[in-house]
C-alpha positions as CSV (number, residue, x, y, z in Angstrom):
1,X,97.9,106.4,211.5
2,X,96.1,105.5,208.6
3,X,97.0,108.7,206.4
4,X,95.7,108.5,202.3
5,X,99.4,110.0,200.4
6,X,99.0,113.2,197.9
7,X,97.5,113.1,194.0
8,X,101.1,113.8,193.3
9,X,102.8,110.7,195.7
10,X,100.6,107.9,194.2
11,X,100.9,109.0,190.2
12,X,104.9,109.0,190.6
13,X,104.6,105.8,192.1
14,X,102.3,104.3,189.7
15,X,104.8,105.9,186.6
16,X,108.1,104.7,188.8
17,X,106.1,101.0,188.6
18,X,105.0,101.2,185.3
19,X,108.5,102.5,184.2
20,X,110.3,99.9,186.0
21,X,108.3,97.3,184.0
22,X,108.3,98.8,180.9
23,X,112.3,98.9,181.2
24,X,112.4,95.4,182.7
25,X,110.2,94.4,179.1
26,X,113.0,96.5,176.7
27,X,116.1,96.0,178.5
28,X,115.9,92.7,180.8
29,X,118.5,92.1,183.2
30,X,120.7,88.6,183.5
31,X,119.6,86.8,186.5
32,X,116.0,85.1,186.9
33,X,116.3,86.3,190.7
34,X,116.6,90.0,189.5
35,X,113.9,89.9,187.5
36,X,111.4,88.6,189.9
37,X,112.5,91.2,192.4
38,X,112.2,94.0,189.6
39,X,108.5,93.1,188.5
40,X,107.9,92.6,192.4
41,X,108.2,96.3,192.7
42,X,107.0,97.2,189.8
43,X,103.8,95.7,190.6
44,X,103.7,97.1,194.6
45,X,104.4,100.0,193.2
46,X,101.4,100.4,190.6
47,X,99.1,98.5,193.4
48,X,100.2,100.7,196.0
49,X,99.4,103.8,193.9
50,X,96.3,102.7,192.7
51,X,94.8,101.7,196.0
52,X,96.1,104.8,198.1
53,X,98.4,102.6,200.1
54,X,100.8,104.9,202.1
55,X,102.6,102.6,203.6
56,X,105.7,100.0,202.2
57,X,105.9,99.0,199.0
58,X,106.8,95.5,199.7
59,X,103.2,95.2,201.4
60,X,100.9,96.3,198.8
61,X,100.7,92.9,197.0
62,X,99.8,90.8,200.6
63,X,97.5,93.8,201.7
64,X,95.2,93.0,198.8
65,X,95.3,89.6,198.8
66,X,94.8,89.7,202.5
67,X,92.4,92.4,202.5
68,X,94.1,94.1,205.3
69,X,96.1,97.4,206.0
70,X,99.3,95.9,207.5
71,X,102.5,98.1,208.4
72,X,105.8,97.9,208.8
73,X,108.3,100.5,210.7
């Protein structure tokens, strides 16, 4: 079930990543934990849009550097 998600689906997850680093510039949170995590998803987020991934967010950072389309349920 390799599906590609809708025009709309990857540009409000590439604004939702680039939002969540552009807050996690202005307004950082205490914790160097948190902020990792943050600009984790920020990052998946943009990648996923960008590449079409329909699947998890938290993949979209291994699948490139893997070069595969991995999955989770």
């Amino acid at each position: 079930m390799d599906s590609r998600p809708l025009f709309f689906g990857r540009l409000s997850r590439i604004l939702l990543g680039v939002g969540l680093c552009v807050w996690l510039y202005v307004h950082p949170p205490h914790g160097l934990v948190l902020q990792g995590i943050l600009l984790f998803f920020g990052i998946s987020l943009v990648l996923g849009g960008v590449m079409g991934y329909a699947g998890c967010e938290v993949l979209a950072i291994p699948n490139l550097l893997t070069g595969k389309r991995m999955q989770c349920y």
